[in-house]
TORMARNU-997380 format. One record per residue (C-alpha): x, y, z; residue number from 1. Coordinates in Angstrom, 3 decimals, decimal comma. Each point is the difference from the previous one (the first is absolute). Example, Ala and Ser with C-alpha at 12.3 -4.5 7.8 and 13.67 -1.06 7.14 Angstrom:
BEGIN
<c1:12,300 c2:-4,500 c3:7,800 resi:1>
<c1:1,370 c2:3,440 c3:-0,660 resi:2>
***
This chain:
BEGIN
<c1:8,055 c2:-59,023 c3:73,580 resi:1>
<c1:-3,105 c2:2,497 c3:-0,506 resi:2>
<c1:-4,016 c2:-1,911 c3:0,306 resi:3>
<c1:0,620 c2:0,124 c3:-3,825 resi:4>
<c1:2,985 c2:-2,270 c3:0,044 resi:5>
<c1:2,965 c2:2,650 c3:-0,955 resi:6>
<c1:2,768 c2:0,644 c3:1,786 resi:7>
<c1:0,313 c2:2,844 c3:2,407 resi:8>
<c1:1,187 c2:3,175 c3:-1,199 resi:9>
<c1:3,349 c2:0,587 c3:2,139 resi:10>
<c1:0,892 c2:3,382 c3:0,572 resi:11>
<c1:4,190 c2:-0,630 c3:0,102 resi:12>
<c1:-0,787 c2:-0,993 c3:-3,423 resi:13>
<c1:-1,101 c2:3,952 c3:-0,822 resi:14>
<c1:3,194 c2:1,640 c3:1,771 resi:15>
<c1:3,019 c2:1,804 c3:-1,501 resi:16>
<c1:2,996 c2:2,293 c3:1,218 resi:17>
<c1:-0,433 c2:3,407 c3:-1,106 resi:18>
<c1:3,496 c2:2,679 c3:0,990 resi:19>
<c1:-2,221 c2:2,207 c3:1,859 resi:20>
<c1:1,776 c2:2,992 c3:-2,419 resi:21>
<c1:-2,176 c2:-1,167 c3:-2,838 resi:22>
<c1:-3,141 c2:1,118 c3:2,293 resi:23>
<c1:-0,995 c2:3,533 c3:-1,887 resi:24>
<c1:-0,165 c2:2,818 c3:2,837 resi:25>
<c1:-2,136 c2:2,361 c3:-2,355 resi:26>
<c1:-0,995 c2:0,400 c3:-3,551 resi:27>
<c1:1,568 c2:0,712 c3:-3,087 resi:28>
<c1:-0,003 c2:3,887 c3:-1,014 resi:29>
<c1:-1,806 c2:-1,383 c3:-3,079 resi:30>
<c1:-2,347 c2:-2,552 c3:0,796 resi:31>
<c1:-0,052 c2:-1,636 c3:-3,550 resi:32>
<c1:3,594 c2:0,155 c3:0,256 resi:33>
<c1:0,221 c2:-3,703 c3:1,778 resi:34>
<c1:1,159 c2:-3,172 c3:-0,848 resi:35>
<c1:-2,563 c2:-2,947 c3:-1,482 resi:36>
<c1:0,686 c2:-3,990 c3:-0,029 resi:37>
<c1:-2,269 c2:-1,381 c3:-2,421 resi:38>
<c1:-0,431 c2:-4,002 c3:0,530 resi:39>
<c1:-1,789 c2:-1,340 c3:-2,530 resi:40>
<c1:-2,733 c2:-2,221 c3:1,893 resi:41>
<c1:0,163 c2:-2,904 c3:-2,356 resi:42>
<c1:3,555 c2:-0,347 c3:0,111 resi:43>
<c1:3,229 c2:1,640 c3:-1,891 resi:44>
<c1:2,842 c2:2,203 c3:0,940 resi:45>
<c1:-0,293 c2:3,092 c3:2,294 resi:46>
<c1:-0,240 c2:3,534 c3:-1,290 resi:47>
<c1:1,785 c2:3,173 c3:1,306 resi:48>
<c1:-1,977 c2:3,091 c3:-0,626 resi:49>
<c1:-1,134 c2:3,300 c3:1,194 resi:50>
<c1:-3,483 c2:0,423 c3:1,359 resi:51>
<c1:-0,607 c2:2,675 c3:-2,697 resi:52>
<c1:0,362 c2:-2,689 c3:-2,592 resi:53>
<c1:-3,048 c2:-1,739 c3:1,211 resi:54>
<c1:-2,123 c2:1,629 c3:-3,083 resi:55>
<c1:2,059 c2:-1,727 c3:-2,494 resi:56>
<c1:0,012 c2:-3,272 c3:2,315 resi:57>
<c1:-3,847 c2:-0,075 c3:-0,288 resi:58>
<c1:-2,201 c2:-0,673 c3:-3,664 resi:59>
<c1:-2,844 c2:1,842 c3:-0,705 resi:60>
<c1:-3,219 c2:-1,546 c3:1,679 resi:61>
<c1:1,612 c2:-0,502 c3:3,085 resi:62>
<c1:-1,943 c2:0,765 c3:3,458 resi:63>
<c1:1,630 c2:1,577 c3:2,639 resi:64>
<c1:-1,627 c2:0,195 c3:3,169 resi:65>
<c1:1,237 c2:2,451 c3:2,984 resi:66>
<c1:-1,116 c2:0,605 c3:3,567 resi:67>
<c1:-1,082 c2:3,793 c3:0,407 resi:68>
<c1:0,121 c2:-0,431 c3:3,778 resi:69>
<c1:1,548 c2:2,799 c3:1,857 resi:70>
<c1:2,272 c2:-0,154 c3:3,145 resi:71>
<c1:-1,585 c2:1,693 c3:2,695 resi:72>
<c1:1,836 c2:2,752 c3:2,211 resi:73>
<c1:-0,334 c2:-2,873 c3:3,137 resi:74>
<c1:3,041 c2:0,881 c3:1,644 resi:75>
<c1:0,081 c2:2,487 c3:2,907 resi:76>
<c1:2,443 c2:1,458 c3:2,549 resi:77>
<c1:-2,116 c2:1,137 c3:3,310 resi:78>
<c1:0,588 c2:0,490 c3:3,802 resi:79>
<c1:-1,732 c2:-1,222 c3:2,978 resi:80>
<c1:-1,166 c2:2,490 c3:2,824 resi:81>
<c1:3,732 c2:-0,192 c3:1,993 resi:82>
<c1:1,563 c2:0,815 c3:-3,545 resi:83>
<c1:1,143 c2:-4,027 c3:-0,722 resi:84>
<c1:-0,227 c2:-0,427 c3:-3,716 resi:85>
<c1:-2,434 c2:-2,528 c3:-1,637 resi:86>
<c1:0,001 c2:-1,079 c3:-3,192 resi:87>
<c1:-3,477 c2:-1,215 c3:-1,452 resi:88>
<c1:0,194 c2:-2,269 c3:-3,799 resi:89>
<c1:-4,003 c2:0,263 c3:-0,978 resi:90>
<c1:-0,363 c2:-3,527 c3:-1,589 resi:91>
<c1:-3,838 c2:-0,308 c3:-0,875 resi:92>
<c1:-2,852 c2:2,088 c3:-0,273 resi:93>
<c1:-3,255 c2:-0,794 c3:2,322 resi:94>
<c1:-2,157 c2:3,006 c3:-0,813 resi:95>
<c1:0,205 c2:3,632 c3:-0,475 resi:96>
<c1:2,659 c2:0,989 c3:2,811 resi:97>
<c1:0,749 c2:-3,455 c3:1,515 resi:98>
<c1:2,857 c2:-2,074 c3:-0,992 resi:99>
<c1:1,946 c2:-3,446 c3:1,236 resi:100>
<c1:3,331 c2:1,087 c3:0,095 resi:101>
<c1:3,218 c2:-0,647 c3:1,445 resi:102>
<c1:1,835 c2:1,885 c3:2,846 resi:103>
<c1:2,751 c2:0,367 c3:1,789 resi:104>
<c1:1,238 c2:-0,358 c3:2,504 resi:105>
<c1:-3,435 c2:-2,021 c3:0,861 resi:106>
<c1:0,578 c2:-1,285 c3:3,677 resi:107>
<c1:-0,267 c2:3,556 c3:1,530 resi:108>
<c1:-2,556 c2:1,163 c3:-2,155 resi:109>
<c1:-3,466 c2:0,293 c3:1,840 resi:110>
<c1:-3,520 c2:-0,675 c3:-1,127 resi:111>
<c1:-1,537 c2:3,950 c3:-0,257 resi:112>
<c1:3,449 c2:1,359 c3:-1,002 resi:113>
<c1:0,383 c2:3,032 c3:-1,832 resi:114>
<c1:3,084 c2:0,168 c3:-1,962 resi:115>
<c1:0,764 c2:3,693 c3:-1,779 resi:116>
<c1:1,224 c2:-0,420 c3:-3,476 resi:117>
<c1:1,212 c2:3,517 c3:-1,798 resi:118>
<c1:-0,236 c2:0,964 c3:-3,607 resi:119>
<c1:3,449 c2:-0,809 c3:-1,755 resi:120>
<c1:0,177 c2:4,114 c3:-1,086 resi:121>
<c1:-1,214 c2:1,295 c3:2,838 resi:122>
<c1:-3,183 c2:1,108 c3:1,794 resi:123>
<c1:-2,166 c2:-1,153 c3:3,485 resi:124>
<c1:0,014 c2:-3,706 c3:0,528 resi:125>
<c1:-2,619 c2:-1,998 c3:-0,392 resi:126>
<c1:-0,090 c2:-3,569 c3:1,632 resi:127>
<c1:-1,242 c2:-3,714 c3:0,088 resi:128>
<c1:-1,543 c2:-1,930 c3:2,880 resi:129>
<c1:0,594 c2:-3,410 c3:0,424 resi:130>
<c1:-3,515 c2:-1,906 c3:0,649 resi:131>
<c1:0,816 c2:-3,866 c3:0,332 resi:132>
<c1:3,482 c2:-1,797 c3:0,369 resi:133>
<c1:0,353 c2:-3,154 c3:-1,909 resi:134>
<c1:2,281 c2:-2,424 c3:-0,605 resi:135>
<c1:3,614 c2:0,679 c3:0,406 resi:136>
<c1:0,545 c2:3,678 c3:-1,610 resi:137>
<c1:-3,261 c2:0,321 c3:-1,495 resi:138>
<c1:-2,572 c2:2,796 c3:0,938 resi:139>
<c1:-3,362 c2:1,346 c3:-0,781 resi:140>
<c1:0,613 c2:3,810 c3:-0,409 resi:141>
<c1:-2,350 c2:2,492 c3:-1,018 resi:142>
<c1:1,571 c2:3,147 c3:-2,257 resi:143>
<c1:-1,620 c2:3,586 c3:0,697 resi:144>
<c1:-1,605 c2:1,313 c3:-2,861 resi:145>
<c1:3,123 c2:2,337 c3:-0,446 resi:146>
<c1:2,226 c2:-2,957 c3:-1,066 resi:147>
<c1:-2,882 c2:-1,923 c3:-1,360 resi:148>
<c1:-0,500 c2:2,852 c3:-2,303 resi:149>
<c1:3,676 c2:0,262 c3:-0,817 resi:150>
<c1:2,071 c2:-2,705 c3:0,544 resi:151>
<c1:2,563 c2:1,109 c3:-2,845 resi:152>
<c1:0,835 c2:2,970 c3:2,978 resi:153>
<c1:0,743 c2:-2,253 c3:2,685 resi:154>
<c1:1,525 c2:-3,162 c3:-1,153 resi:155>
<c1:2,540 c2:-1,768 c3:-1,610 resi:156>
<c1:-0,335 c2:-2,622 c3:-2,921 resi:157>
<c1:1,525 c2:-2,913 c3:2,141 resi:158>
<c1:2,989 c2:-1,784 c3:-1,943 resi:159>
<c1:1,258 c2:-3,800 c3:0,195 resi:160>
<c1:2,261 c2:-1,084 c3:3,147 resi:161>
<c1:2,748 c2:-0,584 c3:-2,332 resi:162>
<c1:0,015 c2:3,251 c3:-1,046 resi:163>
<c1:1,875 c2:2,347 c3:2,012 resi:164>
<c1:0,710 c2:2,857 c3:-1,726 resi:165>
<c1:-2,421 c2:3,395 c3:0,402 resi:166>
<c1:-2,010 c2:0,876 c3:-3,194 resi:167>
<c1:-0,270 c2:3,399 c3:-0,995 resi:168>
<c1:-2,977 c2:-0,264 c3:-1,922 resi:169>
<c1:-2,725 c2:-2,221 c3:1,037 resi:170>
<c1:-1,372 c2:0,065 c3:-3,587 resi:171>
<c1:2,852 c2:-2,228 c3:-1,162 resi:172>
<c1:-1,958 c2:-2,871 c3:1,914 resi:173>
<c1:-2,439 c2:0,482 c3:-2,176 resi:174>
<c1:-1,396 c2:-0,992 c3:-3,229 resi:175>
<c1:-0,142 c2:2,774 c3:-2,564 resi:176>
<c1:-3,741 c2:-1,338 c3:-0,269 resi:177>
<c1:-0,931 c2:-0,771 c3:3,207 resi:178>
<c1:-3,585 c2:1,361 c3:1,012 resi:179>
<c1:-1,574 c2:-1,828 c3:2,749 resi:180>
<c1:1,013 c2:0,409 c3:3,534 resi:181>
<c1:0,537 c2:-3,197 c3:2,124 resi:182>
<c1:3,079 c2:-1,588 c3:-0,377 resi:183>
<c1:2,984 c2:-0,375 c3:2,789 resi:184>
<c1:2,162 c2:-0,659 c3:-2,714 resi:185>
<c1:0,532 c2:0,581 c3:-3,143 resi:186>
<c1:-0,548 c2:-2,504 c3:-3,240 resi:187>
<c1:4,050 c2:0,492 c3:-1,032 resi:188>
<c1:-0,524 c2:-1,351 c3:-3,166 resi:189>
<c1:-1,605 c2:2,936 c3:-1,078 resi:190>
<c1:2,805 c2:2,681 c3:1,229 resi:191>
<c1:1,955 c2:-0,464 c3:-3,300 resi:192>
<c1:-3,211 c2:0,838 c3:-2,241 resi:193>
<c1:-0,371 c2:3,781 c3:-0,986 resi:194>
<c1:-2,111 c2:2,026 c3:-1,769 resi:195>
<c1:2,119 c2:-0,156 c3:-3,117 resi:196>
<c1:0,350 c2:-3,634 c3:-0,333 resi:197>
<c1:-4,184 c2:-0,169 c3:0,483 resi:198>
<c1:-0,017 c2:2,184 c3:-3,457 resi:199>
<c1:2,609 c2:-2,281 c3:-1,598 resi:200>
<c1:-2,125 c2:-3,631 c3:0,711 resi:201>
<c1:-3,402 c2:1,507 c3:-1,095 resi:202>
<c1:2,013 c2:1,477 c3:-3,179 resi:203>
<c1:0,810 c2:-3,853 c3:-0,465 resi:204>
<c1:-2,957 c2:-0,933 c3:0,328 resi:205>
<c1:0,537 c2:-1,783 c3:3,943 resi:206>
<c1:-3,506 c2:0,380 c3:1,869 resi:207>
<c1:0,293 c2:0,990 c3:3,312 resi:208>
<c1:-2,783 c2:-0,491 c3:3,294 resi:209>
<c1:0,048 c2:0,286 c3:3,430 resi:210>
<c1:-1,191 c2:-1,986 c3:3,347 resi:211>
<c1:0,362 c2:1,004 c3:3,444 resi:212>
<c1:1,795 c2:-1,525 c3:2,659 resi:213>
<c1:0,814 c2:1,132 c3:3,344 resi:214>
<c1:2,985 c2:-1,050 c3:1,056 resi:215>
<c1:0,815 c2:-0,783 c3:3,671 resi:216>
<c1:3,236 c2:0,113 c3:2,646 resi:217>
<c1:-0,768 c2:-3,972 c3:-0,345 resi:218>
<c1:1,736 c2:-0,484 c3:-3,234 resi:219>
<c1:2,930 c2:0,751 c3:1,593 resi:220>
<c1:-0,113 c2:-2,675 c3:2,323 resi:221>
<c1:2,411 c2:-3,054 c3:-0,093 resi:222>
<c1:-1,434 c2:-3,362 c3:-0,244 resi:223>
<c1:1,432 c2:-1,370 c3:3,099 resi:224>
<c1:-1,691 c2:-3,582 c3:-0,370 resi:225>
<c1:2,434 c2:-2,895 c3:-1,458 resi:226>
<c1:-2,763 c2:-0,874 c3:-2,693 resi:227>
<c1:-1,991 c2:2,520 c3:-1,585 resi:228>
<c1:-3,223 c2:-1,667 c3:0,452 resi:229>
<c1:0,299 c2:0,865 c3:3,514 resi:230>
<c1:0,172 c2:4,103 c3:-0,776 resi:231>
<c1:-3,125 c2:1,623 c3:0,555 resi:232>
<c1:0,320 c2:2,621 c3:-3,054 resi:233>
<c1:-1,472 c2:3,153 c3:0,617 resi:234>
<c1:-3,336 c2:1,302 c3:-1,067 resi:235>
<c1:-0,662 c2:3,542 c3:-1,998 resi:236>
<c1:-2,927 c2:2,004 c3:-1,955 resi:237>
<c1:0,193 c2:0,211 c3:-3,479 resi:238>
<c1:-2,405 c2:0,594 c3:-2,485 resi:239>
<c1:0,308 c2:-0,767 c3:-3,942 resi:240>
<c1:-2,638 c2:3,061 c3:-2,429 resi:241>
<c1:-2,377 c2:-1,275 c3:-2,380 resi:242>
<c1:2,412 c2:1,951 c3:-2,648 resi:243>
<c1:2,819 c2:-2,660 c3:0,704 resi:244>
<c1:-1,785 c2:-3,033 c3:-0,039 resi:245>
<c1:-1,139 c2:1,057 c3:-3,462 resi:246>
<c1:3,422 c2:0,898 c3:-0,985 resi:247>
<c1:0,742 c2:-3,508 c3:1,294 resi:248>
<c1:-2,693 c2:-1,722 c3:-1,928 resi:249>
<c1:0,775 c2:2,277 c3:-3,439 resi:250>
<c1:3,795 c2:-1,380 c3:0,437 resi:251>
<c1:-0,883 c2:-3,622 c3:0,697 resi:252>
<c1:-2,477 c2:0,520 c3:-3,329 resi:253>
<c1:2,971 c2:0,770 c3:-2,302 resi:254>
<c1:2,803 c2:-1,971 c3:1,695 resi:255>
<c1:2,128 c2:2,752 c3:1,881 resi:256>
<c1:1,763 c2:0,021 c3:3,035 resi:257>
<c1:-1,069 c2:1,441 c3:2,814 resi:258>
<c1:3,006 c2:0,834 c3:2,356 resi:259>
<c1:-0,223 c2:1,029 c3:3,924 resi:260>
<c1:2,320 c2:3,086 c3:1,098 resi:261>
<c1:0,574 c2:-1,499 c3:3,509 resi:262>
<c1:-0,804 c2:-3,122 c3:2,481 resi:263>
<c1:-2,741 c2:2,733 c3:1,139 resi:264>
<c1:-1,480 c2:-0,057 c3:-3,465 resi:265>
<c1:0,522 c2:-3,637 c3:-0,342 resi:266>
<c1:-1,301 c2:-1,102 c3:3,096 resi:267>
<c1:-3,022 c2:2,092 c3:-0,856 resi:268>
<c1:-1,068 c2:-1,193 c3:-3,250 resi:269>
<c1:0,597 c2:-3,687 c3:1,372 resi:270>
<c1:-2,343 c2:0,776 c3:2,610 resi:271>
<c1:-2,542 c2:-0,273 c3:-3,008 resi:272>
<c1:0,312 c2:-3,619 c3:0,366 resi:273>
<c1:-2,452 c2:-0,256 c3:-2,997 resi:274>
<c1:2,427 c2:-1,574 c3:-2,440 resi:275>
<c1:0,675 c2:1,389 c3:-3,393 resi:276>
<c1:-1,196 c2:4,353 c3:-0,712 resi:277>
<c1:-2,955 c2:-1,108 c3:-1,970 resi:278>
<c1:-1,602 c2:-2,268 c3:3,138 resi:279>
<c1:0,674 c2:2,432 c3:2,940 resi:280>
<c1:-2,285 c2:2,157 c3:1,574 resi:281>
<c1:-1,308 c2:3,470 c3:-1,246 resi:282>
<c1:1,838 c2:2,171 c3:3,124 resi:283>
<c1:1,657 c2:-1,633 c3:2,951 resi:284>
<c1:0,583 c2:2,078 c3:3,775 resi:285>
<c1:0,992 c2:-1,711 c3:3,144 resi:286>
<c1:2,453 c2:-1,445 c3:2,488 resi:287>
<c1:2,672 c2:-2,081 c3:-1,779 resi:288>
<c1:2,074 c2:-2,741 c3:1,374 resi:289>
<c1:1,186 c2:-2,124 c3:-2,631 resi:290>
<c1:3,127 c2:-1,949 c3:0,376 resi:291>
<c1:1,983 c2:-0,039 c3:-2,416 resi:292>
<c1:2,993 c2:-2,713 c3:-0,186 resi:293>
<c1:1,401 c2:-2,491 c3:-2,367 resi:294>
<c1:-2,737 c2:-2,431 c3:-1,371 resi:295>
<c1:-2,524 c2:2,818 c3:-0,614 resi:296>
<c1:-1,404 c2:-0,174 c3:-2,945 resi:297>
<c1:-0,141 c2:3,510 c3:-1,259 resi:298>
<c1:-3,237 c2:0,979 c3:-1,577 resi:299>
<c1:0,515 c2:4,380 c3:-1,365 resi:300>
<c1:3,567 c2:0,812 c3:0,168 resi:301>
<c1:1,718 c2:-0,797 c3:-2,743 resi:302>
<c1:2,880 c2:2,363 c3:0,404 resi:303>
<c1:1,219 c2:1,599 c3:3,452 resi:304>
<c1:2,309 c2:3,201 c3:0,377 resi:305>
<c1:1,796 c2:-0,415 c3:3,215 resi:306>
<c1:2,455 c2:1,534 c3:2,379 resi:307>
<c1:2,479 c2:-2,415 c3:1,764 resi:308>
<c1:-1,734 c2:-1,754 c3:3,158 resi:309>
<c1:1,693 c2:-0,998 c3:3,769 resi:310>
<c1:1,183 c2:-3,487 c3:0,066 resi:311>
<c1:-2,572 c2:-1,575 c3:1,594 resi:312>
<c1:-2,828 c2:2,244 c3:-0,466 resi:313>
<c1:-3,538 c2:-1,500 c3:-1,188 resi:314>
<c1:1,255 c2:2,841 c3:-3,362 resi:315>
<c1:2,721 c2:-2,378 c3:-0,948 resi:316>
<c1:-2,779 c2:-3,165 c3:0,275 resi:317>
<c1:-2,167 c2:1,617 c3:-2,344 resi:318>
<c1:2,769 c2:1,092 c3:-2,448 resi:319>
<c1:1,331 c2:-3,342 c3:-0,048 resi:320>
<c1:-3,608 c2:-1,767 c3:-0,647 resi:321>
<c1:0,134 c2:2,203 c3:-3,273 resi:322>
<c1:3,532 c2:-1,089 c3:-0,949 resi:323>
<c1:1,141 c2:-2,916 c3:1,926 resi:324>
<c1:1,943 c2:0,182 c3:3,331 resi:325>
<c1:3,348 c2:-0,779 c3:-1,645 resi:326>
<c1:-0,038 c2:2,345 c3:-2,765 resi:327>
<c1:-1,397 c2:2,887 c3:2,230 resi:328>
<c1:3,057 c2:-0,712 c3:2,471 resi:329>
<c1:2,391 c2:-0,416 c3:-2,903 resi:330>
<c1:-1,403 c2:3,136 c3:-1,547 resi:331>
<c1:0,613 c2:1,615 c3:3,124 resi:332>
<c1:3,736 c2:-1,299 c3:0,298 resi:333>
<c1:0,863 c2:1,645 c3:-3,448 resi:334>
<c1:-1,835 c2:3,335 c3:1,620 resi:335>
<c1:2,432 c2:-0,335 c3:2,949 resi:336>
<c1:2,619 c2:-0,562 c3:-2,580 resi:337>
<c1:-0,504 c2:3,115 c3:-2,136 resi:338>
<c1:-0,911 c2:2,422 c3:3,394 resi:339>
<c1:-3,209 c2:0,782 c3:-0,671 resi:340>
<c1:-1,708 c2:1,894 c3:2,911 resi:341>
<c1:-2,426 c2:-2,181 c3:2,049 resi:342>
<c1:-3,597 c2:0,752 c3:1,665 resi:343>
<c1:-2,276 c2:2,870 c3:0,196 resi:344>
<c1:2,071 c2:2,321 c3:-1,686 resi:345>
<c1:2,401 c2:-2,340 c3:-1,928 resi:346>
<c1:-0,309 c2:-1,547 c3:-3,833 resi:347>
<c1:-2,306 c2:-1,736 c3:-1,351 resi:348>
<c1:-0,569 c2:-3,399 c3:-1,658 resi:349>
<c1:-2,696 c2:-0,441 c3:-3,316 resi:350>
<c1:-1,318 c2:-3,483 c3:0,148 resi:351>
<c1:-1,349 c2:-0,705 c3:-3,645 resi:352>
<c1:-2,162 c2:-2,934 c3:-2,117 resi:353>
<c1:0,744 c2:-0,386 c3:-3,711 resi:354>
<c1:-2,642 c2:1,959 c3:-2,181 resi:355>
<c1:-2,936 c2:-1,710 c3:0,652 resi:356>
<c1:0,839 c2:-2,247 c3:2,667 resi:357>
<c1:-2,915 c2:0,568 c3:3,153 resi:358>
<c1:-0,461 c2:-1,192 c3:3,141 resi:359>
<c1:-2,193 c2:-2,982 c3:-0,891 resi:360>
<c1:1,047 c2:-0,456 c3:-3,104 resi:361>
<c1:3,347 c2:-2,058 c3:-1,373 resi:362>
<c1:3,380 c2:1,591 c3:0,337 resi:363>
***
């Protein structure tokens, strides 16, 4: 039992087989082009859609709210002084050159290194130094001002560990509307969105605002605990424009929905913590580490667009706090069922309140 007197959250409870061919590999030529689940959050029968439905899914008034956060270039290829290669995954951002990143292999690494990293199309090398070992992988590195200046030239966008397949086009790990640099992944939620679709929502009258979140390597990470209460969940920037919140408060005002493209997005306008869009605070910038698992009370999100999470993941927690654990899971069985593709670039699922149904309000 929690101090609060409810039962522990179990994390067997949150598993599921997945046939490891159902794990997409890359995207779809045509992003709009995949699959969407819509389960209706107050209960009733699944839907089977395509994601460029989702204007005709949505009534005029709605809010949707995106994460214009851009996945850094944070992955590069370089070589020690005997010619050893070293790969360095830039993580967080201290200042203007210096970084907490991760790199391997770390045990022969030395304080003072210098590690030459070459532009992918060519030209003299430029190089990083490694100032401080941490803990086990992690390094303080400093970037010359070449790569500083132009990351784009000498890294990679770094993909999930369950992809394997190369990408030809590191743009396709990005949001058609991403904008700013931070992220070390991407908000996937967003991949199936194009330019095209934005014209067809604000033709039917769907409002649409951003928030930034940076997303880190961390969301990737299992929750290895037997109770989730035990997980230490992860802590990232995010920041939420004085535009949005009075988007927010306009579609509280006239009873609309306002519906989170990704967990980033989610997590991010939870992070208000101010209750309903008319009570929270004019802008909002900081460190978030909300926790969000079954028995949270949701306070913005009405509505959540959402790729298919790990089993296990603190994702699938906060998906199933919107919907209930047993629906999510069942909702995910009939996914399994009818092969939709899973993860980063997989399908998607369109979790959805009756007209005029909001978080706070009665279903």
């Amino acid at each position: 039992m929690t101090m609060s007197g409810l039962p522990r959250t179990e994390m067997r409870a949150f598993d599921y087989e997945l046939p490891p061919e159902l794990i997409a590999q890359e995207p779809l030529d045509q992003r709009s082009d995949s699959r969407l689940l819509l389960l209706p959050r107050e209960g009733g029968p699944l839907q089977h859609h395509v994601f460029r439905d989702l204007p005709e899914l949505l009534i005029p008034g709605d809010l949707l709210i995106v994460n214009d956060t851009r996945v850094n270039a944070a992955r590069l290829h370089g070589n020690r002084e005997t010619g050893a290669e070293v790969e360095v995954l830039l993580l967080r951002q201290i200042n203007a050159e210096t970084w907490r990143a991760l790199v391997r292999p770390w045990r022969r690494i030395k304080e003072g290194e210098r590690i030459r990293v070459r532009p992918r199309h060519g030209g003299p090398p430029s190089g990083v130094t490694v100032i401080e070992k941490l803990r086990e992988g992690e390094a303080i590195i400093r970037l010359d001002s070449a790569i500083h200046e132009s990351l784009d030239e000498y890294g990679r966008v770094p993909l999930p560990p369950y992809i394997t397949h190369h990408l030809e086009e590191d743009d396709r790990y990005q949001t058609v509307y991403a904008e700013h640099p931070g992220s070390a992944a991407a908000p996937t939620a967003g991949l199936h969105f194009t330019n095209g679709m934005f014209q067809r929502l604000a033709a039917r009258g769907i409002d649409i605002e951003s928030v930034t979140l940076h997303v880190g390597l961390d969301t990737f990470r299992p929750v290895t605990s037997d109770f989730a209460e035990d997980h230490v969940i992860h802590s990232e920037w995010c920041r939420v424009p004085a535009e949005t919140i009075a988007a927010i408060r306009k579609t509280r005002a006239r009873g609309g929905r306002i519906i989170a493209v990704g967990t980033t997005a989610a997590r991010t306008l939870e992070s208000l913590g101010q209750g309903r869009g008319d009570q929270c605070a004019d802008t909002f910038e900081g460190m978030t580490n909300i926790f969000i698992m079954p028995g949270y009370e949701w306070k913005l999100v009405d509505g959540l667009i959402t790729n298919f999470h790990l089993p296990r993941s603190t994702l699938l927690l906060m998906v199933s706090s919107l919907v209930g654990r047993e629906r999510l899971l069942d909702a995910y069985d009939q996914a399994i069922a009818h092969r939709y593709r899973f993860f980063s670039f997989g399908d998607a699922m369109l979790i959805l309140p009756a007209p005029g149904a909001t978080s706070g309000t009665p279903q």
